[in-house]
Every structure is written in structure tokens, then in C-alpha cells.
C-alpha positions as CSV (number, residue, x, y, z in Angstrom):
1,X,102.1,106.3,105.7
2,X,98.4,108.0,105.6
3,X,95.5,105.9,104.4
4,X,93.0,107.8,101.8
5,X,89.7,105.8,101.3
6,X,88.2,106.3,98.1
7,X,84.4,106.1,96.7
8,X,84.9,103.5,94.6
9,X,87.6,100.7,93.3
10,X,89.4,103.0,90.9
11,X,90.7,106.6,91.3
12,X,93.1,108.5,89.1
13,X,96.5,109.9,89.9
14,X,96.1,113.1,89.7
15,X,93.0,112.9,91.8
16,X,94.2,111.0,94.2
17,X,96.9,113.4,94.6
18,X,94.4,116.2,95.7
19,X,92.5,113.5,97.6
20,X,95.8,112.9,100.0
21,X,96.7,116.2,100.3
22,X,99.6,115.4,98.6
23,X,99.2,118.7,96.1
24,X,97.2,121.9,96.3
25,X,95.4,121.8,92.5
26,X,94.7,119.8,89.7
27,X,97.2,122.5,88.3
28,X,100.3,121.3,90.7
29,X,99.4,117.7,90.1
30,X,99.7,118.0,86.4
31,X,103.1,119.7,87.2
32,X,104.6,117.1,89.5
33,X,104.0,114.2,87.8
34,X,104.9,115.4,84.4
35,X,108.1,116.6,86.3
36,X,108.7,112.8,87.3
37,X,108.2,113.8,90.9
38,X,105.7,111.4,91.8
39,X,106.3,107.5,92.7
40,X,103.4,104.6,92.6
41,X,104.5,101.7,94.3
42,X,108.2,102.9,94.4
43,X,107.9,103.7,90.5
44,X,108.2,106.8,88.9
45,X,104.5,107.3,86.9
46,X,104.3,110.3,84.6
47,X,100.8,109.6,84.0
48,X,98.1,111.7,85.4
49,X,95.3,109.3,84.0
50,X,97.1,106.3,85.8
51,X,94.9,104.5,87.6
52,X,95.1,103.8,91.3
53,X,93.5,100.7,93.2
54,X,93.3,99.9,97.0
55,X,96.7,98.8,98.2
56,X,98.6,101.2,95.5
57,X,101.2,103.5,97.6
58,X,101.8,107.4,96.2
59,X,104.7,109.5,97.3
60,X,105.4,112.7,96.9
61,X,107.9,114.9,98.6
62,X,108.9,112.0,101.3
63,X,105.4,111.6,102.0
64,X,103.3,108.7,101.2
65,X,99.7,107.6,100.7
66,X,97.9,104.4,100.4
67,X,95.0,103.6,98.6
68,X,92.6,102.2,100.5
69,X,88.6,101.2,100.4
């Protein structure tokens, strides 16, 4: 699992997603996680506003990313 500090104590999904390399665009992050393709903490989240604290997990695609100060 790859750890993906962030700026502050609060990121969104979609964001993140770009942040972790997890997606190429805002675009394909909209697109995955309206398609149910993404999982926070082992949940599917079809929210791209949802917002993402320092020990949250994201996987996409088998891979995963932690949230992390």
C-alpha cells in the first residue's frame, strides 16, 4: 500500500484520486467512482466530494492508497 501525504487534514476523493496516481483526470475520477469502482476503507463510496482524512485507505484497480499527513 503507497502512502500520499496531503497539505492539510482533509482532501477530497476525487482529488485524492489524482493525488495517488490512482486516475489520470478529474474527468476519469468522476467516472470511476460514479461507476462504483472505487473503495474507502473497503467500502464502495460513489461520492466524489467525500472527504478523506489521514488513515483513510482508497483502492482502485487492486491498488491502494493511504491517506497520510
Amino acid at each position: 500500500m503507497r502512502e500520499v501525504a496531503i497539505g492539510g487534514d482533509m482532501i477530497r476523493l476525487g482529488q485524492f484520486l489524482k493525488l495517488a496516481d490512482l486516475v489520470e483526470s478529474g474527468g476519469d475520477a468522476k467516472e470511476r467512482i460514479l461507476a462504483g469502482d472505487v473503495r474507502v476503507n473497503d467500502e464502495v463510496d460513489e461520492r466524489r466530494g467525500r472527504q478523506l482524512h489521514p488513515g483513510d485507505v482508497v483502492t482502485l484497480d487492486g491498488r491502494a492508497a493511504k491517506v497520510v499527513f
